[in-house]
Z-matrix of the N, CA and C atoms (Angstrom, degrees):
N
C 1 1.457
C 2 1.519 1 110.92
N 3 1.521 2 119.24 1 -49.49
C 4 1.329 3 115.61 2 171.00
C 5 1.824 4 130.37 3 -66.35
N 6 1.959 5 83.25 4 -10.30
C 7 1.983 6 71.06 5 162.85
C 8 1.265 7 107.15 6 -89.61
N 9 1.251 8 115.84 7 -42.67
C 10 1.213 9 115.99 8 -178.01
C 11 1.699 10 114.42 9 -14.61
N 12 1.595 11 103.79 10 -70.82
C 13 1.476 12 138.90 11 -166.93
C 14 1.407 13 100.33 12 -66.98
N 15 1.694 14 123.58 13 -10.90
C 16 1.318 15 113.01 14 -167.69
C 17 1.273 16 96.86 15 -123.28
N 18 1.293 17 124.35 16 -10.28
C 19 1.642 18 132.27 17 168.94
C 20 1.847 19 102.06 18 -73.36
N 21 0.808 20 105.13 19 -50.31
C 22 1.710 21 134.49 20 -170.07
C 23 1.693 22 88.43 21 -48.92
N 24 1.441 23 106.41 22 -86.60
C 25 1.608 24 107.28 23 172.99
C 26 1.055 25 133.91 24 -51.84
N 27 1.582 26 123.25 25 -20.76
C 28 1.354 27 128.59 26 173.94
C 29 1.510 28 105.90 27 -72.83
N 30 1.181 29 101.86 28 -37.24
C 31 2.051 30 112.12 29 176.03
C 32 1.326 31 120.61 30 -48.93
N 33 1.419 32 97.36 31 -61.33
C 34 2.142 33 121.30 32 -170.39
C 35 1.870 34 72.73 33 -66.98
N 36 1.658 35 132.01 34 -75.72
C 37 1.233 36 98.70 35 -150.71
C 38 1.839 37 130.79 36 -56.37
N 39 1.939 38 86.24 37 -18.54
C 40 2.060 39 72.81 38 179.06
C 41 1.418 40 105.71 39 -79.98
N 42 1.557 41 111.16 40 -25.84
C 43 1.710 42 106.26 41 164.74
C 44 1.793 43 127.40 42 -25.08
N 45 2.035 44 92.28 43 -60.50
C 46 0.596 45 75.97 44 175.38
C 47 1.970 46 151.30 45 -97.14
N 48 1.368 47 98.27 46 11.27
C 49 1.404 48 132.23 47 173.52
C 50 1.697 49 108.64 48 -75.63
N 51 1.367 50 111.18 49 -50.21
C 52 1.352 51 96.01 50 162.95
C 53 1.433 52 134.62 51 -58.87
N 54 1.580 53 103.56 52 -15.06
C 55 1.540 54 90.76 53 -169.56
C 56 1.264 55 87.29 54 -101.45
N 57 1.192 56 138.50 55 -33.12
C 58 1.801 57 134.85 56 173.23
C 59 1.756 58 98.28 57 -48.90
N 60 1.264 59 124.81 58 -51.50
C 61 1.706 60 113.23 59 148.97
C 62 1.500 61 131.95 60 -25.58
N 63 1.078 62 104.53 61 -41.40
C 64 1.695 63 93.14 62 -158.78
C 65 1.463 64 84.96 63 -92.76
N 66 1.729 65 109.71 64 -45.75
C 67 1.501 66 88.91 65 -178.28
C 68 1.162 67 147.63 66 -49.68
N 69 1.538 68 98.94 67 -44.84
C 70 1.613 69 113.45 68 143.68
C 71 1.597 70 144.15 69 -3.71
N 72 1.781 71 72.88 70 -67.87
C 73 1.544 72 87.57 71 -171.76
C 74 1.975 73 104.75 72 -90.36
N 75 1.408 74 111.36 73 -24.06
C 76 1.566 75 86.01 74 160.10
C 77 1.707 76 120.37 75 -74.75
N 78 1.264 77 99.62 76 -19.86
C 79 2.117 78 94.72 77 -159.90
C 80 2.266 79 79.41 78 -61.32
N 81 1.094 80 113.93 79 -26.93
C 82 1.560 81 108.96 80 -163.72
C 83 1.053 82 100.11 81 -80.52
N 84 1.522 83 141.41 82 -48.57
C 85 1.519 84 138.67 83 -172.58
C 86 1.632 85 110.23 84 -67.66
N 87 1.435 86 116.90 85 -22.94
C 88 1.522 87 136.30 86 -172.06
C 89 1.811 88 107.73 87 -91.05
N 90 1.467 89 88.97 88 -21.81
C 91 1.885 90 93.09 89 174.72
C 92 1.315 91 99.29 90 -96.27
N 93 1.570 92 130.69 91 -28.54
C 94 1.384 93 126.34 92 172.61
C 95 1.509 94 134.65 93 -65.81
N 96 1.415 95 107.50 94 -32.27
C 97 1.147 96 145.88 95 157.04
C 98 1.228 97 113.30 96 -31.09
N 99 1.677 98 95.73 97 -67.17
C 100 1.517 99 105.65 98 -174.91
C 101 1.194 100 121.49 99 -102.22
N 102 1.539 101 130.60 100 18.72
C 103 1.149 102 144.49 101 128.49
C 104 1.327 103 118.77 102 -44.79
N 105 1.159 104 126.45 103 -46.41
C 106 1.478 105 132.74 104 -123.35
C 107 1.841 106 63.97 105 -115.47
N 108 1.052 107 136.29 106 -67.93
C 109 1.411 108 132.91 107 -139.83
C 110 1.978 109 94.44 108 -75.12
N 111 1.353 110 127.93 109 -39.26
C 112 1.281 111 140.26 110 169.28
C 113 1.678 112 98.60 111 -32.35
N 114 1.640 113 98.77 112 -68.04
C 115 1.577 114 106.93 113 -163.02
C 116 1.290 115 110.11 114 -73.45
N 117 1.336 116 128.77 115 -27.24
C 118 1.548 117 133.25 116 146.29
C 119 1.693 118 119.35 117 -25.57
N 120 1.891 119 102.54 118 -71.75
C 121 1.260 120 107.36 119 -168.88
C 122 1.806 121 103.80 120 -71.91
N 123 1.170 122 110.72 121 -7.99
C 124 1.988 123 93.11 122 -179.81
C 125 1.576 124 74.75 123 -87.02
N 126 0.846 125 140.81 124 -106.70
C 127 1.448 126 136.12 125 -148.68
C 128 1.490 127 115.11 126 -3.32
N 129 0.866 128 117.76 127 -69.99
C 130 1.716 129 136.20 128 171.25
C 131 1.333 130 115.85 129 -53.97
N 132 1.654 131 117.49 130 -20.09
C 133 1.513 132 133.00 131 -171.71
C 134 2.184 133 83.74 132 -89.79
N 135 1.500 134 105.49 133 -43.87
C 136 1.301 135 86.54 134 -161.07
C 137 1.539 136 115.62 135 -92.62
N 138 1.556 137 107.15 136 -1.53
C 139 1.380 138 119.86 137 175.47
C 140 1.873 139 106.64 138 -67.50
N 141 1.272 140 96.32 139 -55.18
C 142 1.607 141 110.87 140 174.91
C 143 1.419 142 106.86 141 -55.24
N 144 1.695 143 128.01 142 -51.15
C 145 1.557 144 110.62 143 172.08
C 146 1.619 145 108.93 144 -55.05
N 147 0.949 146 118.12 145 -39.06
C 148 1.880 147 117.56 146 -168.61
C 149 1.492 148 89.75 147 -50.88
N 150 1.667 149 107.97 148 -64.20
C 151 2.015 150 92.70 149 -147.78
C 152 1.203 151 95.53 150 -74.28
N 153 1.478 152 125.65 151 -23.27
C 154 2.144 153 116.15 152 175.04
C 155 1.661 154 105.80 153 -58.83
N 156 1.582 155 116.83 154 -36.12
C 157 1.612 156 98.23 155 177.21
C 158 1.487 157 114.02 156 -72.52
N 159 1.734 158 123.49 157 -38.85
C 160 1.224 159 109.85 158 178.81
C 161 1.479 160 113.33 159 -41.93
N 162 1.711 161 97.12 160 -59.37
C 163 1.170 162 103.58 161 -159.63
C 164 1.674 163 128.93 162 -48.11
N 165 1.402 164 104.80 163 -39.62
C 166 1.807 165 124.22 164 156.43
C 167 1.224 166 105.77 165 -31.33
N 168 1.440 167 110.46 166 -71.56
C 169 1.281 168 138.90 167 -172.96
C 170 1.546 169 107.82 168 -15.66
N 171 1.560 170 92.51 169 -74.70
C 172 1.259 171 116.97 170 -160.93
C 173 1.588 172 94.58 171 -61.67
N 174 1.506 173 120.95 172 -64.52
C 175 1.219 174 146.63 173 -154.26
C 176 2.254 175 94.40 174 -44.29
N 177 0.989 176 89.21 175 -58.20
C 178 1.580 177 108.39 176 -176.62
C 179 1.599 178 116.32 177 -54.25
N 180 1.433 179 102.04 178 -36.18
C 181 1.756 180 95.60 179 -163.51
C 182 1.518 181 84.53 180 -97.93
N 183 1.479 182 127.10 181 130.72
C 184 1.316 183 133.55 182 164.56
C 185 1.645 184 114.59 183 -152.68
N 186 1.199 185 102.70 184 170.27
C 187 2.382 186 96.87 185 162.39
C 188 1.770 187 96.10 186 -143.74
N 189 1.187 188 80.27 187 166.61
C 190 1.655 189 97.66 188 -172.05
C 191 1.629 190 102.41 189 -139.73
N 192 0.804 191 128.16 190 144.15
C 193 1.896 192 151.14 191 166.89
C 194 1.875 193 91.28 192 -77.28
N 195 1.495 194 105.32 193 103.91
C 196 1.390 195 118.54 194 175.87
C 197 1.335 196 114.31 195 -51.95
N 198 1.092 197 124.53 196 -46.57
C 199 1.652 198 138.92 197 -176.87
C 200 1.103 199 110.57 198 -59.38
N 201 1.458 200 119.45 199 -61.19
C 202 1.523 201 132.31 200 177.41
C 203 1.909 202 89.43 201 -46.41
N 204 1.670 203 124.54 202 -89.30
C 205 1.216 204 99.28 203 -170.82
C 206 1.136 205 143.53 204 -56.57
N 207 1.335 206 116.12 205 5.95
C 208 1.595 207 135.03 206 -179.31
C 209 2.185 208 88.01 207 -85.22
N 210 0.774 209 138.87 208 -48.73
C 211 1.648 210 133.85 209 -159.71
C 212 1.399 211 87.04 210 -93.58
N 213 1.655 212 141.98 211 -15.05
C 214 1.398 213 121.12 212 -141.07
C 215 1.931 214 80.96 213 -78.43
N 216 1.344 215 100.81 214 141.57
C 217 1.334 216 130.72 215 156.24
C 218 1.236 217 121.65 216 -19.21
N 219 1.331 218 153.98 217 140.74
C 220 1.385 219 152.97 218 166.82
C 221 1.814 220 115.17 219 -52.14
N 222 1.602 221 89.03 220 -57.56
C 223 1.418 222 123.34 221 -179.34
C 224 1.485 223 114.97 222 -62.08
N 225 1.638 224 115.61 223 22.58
C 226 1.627 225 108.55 224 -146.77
C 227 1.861 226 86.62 225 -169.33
N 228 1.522 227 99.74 226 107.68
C 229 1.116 228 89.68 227 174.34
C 230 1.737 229 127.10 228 -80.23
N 231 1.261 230 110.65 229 -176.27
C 232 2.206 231 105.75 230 -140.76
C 233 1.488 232 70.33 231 -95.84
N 234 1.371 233 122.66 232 -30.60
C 235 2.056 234 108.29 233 -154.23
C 236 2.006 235 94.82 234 -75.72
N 237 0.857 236 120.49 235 19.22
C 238 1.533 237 108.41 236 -178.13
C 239 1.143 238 99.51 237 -114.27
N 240 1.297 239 132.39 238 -6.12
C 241 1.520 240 132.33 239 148.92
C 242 1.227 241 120.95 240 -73.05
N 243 1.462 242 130.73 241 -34.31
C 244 1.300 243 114.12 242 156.48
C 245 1.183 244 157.77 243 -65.74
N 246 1.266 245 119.48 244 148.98
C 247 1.296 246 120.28 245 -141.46
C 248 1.758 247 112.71 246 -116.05
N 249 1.640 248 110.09 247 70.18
C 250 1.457 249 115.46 248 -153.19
C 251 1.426 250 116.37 249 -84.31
N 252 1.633 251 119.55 250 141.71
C 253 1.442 252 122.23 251 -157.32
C 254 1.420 253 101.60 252 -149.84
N 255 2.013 254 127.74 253 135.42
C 256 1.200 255 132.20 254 -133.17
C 257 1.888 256 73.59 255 -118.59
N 258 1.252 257 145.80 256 -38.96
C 259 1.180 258 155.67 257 -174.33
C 260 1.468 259 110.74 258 -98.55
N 261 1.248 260 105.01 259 163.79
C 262 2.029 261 128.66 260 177.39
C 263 1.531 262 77.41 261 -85.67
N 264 1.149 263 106.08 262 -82.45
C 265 1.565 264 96.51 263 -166.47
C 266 1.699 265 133.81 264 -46.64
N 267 1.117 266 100.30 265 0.40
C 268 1.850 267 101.20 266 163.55
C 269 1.107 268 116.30 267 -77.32
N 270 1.928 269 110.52 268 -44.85
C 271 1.360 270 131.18 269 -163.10
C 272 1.575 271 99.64 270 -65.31
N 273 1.061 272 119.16 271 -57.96
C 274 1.200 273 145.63 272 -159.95
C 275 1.773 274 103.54 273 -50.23
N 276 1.820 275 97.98 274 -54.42
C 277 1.623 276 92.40 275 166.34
C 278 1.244 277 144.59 276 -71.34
N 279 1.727 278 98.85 277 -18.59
C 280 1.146 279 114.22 278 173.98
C 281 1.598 280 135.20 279 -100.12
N 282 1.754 281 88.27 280 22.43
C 283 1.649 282 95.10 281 165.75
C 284 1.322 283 101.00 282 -125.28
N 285 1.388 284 119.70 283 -3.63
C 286 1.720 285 106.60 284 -172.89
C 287 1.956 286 85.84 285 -87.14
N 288 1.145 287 123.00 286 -42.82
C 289 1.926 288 121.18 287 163.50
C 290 1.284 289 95.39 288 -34.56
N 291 1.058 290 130.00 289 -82.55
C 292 1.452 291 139.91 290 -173.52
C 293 1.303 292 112.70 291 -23.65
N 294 1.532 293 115.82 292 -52.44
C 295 1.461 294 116.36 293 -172.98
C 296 1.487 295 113.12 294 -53.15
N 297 1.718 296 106.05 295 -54.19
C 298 1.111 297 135.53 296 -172.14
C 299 1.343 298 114.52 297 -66.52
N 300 1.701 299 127.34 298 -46.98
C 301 1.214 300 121.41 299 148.28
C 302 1.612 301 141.64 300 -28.76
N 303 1.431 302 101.15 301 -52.08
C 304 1.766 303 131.91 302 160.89
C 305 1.462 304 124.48 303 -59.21
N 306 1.445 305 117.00 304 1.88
C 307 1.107 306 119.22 305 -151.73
C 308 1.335 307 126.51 306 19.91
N 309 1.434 308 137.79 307 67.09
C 310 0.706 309 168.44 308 133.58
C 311 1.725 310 127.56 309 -29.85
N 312 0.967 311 105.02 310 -69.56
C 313 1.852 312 135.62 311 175.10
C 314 1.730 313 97.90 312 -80.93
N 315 1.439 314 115.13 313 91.51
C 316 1.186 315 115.29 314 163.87
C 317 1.180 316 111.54 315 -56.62
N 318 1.161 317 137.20 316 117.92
C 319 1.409 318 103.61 317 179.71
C 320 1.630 319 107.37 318 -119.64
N 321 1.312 320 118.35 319 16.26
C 322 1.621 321 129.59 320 152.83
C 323 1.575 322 105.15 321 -72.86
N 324 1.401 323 120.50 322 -36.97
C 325 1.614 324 112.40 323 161.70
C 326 1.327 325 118.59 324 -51.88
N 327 1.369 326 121.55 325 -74.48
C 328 1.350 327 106.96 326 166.26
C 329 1.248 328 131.22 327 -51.14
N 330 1.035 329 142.34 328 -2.35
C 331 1.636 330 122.48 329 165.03
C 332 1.893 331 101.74 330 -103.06
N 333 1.573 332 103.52 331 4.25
C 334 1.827 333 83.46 332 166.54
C 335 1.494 334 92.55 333 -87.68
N 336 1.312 335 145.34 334 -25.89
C 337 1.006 336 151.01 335 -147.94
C 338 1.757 337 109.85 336 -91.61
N 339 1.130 338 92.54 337 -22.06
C 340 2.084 339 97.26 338 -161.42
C 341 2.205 340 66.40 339 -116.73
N 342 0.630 341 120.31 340 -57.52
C 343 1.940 342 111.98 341 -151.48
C 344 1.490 343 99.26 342 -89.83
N 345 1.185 344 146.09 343 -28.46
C 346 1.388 345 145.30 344 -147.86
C 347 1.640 346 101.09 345 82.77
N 348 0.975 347 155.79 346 -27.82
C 349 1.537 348 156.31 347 -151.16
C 350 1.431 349 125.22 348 177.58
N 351 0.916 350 99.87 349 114.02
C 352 1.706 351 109.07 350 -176.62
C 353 1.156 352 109.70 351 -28.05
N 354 1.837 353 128.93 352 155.10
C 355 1.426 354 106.10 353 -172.45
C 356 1.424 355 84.00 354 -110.39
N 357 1.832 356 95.51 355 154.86
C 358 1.625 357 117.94 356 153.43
C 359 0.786 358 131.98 357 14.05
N 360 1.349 359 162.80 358 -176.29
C 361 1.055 360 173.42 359 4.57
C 362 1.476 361 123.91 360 -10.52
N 363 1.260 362 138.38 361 115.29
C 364 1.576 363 132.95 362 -154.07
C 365 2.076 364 84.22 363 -91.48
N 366 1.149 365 115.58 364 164.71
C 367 1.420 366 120.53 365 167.91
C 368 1.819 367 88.93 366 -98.13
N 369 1.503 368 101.52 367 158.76
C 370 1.354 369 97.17 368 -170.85
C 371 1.747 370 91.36 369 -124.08
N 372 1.452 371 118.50 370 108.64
C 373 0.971 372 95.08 371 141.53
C 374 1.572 373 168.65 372 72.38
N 375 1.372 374 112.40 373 -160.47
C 376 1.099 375 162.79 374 131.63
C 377 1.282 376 117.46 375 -64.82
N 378 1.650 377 115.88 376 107.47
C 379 1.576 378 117.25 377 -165.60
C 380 1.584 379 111.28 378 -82.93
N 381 1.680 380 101.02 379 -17.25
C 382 1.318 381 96.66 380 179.50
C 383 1.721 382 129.76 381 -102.32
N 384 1.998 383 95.87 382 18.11
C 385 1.074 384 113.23 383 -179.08
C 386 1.806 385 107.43 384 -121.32
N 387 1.202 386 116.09 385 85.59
C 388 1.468 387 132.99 386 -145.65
C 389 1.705 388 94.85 387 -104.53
N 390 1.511 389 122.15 388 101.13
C 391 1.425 390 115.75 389 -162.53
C 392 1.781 391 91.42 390 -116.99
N 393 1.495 392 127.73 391 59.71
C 394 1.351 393 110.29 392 -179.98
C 395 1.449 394 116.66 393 -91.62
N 396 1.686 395 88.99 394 164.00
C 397 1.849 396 83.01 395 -155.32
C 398 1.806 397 104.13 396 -94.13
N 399 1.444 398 117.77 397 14.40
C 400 0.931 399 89.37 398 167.24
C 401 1.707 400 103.95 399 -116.76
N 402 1.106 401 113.41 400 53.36
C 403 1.881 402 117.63 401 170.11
C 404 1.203 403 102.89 402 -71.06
N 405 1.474 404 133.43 403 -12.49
C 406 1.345 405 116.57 404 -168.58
C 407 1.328 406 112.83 405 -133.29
N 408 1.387 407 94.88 406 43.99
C 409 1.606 408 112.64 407 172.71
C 410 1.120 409 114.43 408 -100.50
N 411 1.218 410 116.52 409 116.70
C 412 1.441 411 127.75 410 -176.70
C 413 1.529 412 128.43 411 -95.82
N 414 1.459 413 136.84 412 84.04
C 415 1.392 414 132.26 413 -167.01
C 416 1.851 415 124.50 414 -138.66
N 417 1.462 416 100.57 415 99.31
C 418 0.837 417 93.43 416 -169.60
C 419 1.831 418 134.07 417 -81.81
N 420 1.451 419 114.45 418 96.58
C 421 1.664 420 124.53 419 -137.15
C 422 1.692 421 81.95 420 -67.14
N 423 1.379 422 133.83 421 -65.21
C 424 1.478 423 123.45 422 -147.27
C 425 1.740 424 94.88 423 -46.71
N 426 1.676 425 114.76 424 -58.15
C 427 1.262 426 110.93 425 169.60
C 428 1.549 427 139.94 426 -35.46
N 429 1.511 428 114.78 427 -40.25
C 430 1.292 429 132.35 428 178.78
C 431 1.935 430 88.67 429 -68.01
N 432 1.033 431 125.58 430 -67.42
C 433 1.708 432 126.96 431 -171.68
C 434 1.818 433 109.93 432 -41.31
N 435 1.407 434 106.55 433 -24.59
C 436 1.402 435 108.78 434 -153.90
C 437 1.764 436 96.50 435 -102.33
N 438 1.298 437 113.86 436 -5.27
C 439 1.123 438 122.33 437 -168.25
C 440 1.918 439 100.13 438 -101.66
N 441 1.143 440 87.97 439 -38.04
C 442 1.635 441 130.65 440 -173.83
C 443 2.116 442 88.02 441 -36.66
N 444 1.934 443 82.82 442 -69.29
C 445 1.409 444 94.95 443 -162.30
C 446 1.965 445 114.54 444 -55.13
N 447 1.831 446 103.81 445 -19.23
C 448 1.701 447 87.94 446 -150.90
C 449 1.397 448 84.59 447 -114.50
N 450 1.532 449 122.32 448 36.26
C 451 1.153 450 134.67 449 148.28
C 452 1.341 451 143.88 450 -81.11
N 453 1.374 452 151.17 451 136.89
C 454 1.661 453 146.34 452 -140.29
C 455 1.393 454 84.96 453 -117.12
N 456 1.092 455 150.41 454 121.11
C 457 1.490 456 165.35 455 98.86
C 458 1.165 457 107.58 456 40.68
N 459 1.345 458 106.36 457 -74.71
C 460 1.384 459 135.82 458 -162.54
C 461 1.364 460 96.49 459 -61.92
N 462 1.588 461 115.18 460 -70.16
C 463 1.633 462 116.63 461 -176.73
C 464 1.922 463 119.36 462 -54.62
N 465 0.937 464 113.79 463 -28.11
C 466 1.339 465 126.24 464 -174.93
C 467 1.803 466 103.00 465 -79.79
N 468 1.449 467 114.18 466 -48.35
C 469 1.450 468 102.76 467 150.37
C 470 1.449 469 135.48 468 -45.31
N 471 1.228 470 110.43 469 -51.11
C 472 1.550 471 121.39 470 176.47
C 473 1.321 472 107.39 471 -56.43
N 474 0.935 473 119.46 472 -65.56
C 475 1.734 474 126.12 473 -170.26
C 476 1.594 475 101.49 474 -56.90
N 477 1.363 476 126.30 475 -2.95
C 478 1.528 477 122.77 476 -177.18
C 479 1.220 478 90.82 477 -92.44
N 480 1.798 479 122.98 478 -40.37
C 481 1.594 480 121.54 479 -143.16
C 482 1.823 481 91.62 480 -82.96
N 483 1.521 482 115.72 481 -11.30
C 484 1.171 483 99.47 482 -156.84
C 485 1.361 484 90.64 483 -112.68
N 486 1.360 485 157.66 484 -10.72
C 487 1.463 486 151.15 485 141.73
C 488 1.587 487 110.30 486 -10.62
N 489 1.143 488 110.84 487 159.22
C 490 1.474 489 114.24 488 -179.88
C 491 1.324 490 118.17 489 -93.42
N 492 1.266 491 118.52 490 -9.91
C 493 1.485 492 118.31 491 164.85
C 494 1.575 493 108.94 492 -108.44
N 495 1.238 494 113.72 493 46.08
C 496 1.752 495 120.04 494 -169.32
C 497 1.552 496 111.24 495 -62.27
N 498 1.694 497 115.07 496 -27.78
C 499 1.456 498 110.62 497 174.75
C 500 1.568 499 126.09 498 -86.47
N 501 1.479 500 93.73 499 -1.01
C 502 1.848 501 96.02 500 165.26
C 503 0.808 502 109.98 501 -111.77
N 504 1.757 503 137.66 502 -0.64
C 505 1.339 504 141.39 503 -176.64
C 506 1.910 505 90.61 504 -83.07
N 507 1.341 506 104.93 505 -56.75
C 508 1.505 507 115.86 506 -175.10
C 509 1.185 508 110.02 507 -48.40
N 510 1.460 509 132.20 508 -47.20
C 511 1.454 510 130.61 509 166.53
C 512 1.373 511 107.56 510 -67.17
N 513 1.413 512 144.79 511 -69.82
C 514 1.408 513 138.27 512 167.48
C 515 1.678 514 95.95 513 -13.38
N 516 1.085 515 133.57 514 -79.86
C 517 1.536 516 146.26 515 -173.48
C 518 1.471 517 108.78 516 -26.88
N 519 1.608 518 106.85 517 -54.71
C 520 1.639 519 106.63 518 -139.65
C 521 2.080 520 76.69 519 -87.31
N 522 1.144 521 107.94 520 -24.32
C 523 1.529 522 91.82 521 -172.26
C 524 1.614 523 109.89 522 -68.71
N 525 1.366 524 105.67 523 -34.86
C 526 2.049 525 118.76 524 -177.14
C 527 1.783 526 79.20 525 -52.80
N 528 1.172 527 104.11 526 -45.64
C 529 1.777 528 88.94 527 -142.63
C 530 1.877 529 91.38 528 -57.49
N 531 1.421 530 122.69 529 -50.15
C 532 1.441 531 132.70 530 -169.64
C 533 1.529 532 104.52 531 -48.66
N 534 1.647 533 117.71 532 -28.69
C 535 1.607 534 119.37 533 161.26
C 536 1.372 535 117.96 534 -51.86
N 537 1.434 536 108.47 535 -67.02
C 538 1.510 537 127.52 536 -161.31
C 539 2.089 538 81.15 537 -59.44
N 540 1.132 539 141.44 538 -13.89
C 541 1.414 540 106.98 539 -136.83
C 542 2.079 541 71.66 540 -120.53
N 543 1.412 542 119.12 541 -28.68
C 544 1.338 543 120.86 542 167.80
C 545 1.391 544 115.80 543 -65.68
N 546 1.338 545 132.76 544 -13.01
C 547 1.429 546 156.51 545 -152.51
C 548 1.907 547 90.21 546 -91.70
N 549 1.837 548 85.04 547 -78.21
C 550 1.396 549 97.50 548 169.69
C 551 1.179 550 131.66 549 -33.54
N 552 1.080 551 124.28 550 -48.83
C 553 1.354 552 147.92 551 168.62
C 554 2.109 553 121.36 552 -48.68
N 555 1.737 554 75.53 553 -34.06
C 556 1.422 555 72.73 554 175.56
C 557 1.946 556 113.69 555 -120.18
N 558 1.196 557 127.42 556 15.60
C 559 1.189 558 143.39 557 -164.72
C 560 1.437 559 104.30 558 -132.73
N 561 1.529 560 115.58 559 149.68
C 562 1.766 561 132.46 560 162.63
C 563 1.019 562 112.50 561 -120.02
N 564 1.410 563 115.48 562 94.96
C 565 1.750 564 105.79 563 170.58
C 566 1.689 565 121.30 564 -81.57
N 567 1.283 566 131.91 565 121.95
C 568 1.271 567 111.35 566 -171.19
C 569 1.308 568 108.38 567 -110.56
N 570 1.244 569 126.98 568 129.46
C 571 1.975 570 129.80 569 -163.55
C 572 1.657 571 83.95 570 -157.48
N 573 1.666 572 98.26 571 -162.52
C 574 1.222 573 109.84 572 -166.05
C 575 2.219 574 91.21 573 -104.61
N 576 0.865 575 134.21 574 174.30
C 577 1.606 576 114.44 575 -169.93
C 578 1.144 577 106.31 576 -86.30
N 579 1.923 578 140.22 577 -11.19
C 580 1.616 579 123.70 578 -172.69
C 581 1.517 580 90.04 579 -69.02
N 582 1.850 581 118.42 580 -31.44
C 583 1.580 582 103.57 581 -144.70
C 584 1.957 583 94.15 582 -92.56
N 585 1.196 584 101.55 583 -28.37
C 586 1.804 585 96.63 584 160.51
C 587 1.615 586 113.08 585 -66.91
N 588 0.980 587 140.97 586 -30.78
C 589 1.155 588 130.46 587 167.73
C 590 1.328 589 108.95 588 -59.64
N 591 0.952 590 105.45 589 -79.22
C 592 2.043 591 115.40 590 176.46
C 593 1.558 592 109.40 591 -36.49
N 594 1.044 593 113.55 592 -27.18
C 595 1.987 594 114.16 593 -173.21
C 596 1.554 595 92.17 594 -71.76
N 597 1.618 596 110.41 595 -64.89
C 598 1.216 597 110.56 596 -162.58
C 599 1.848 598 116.99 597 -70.78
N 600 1.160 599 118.27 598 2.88
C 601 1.365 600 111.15 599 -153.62
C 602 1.978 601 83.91 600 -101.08
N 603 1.577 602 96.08 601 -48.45
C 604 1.970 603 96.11 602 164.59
C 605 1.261 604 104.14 603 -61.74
N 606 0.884 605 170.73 604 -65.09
C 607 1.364 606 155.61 605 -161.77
C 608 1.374 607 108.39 606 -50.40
N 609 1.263 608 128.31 607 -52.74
C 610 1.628 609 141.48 608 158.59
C 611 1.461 610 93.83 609 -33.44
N 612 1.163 611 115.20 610 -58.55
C 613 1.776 612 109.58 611 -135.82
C 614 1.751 613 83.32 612 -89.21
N 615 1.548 614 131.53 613 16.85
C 616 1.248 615 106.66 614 -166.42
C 617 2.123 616 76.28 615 -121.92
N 618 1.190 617 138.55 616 14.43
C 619 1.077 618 119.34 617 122.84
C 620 1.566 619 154.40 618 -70.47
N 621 1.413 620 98.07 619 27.89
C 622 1.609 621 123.25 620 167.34
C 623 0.977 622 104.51 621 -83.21
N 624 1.269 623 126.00 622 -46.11
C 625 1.551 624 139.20 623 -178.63
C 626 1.923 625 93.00 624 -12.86
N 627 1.038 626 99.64 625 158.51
C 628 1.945 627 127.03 626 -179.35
C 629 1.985 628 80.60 627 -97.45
N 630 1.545 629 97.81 628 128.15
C 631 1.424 630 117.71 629 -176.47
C 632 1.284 631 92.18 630 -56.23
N 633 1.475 632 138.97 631 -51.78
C 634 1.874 633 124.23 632 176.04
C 635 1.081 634 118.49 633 -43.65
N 636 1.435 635 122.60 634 -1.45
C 637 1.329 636 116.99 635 -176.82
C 638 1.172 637 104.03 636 -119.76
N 639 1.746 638 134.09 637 -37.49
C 640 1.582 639 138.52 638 179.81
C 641 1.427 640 79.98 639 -58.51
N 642 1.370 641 135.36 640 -83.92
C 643 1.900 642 127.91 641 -134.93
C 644 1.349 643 99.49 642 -61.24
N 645 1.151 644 145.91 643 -10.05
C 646 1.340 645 143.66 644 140.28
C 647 1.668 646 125.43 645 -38.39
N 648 1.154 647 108.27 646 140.97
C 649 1.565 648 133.91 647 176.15
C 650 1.454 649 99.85 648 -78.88
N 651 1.277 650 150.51 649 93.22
C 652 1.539 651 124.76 650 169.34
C 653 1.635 652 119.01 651 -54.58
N 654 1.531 653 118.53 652 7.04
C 655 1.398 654 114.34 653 -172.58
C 656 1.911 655 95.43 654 -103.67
């Protein structure tokens, strides 16, 4: 009778130890679980902040041609005029185009200024015999911008003041600058202000340029 009673209790107790086991061992696979899924969702929580800041990022820094959104249409929303850029150096190329697009950059001023008198123009002709003399101008602008950027201000001025034609370079200059400042005049760049400062100060510093290269279109 007493094994009976002692088999009996020895049973219910591994009974009940096994099931304090299993429980165990799920409350642990169910805390692992949800470990594992926690450290999952920050990952994925911080992947999603990354591309929402680019994306801001990007979304935020842009310029627009004032005029253009001053006429844009009712029927026509204003953000399809802007013109959005993730770098200085996008902006940067795509307002010195701008200038040049706008006619902006006389650039018959500068060559009375660098030559004494605008040069020539041949009459052509034969329309389908097109002999212009600057076909064999070679300039590579994305390059000139990229050079633009890992350039010191300061030094790129100096090296103008000290050229041997420094007082027509200085006038060539002060007129770019009266562009960049008509440019301004007609453009909104919107960034945070170090990277508007820095846009506009290369744009300045890209009237150093050698006048064969200002009377040029970079497009």
């Amino acid at each position: 009778m007493f094994d009976t009673i002692g088999n009996a209790i020895c049973t219910v107790a591994l009974g009940v130890v096994l099931v304090y086991l299993i429980i165990w061992t799920c409350k642990f696979i169910i805390k692992r679980l949800t470990k594992q899924q926690e450290k999952h969702s920050v990952v994925i929580r911080e992947k999603q902040k990354s591309i929402r800041q680019r994306t801001i990022a990007c979304a935020k820094n842009y310029w627009y041609n004032i005029r253009e959104v001053e006429d844009c249409p009712q029927d026509m929303p204003v953000e399809r005029l802007y013109h959005y850029f993730e770098t200085e150096q996008e902006c940067i190329k795509a307002l010195i185009i701008e200038m040049y697009d706008c006619a902006l950059v006389r650039t018959e001023e500068l060559e009375r200024i660098a030559y004494g008198e605008a040069k020539p123009v041949e009459m052509i002709v034969n329309p389908y015999e097109i002999d212009d003399e600057y076909d064999d101008f070679d300039y590579d602008f994305d390059e000139a911008v990229e050079e633009l950027m890992l350039q010191d201000d300061d030094e790129v001025a100096a090296s103008a003041e000290e050229a041997d034609d420094a007082e027509i370079r200085a006038e060539i200059y002060d007129r770019w600058t009266e562009y960049v400042m008509q440019l301004y005049d007609m453009v909104s760049v919107n960034c945070n202000e170090e990277m508007k400062s820095h846009i506009r100060s290369k744009i300045m510093s890209y009237g150093h340029k050698d006048v064969e290269i200002l009377i040029h279109s970079p497009e």
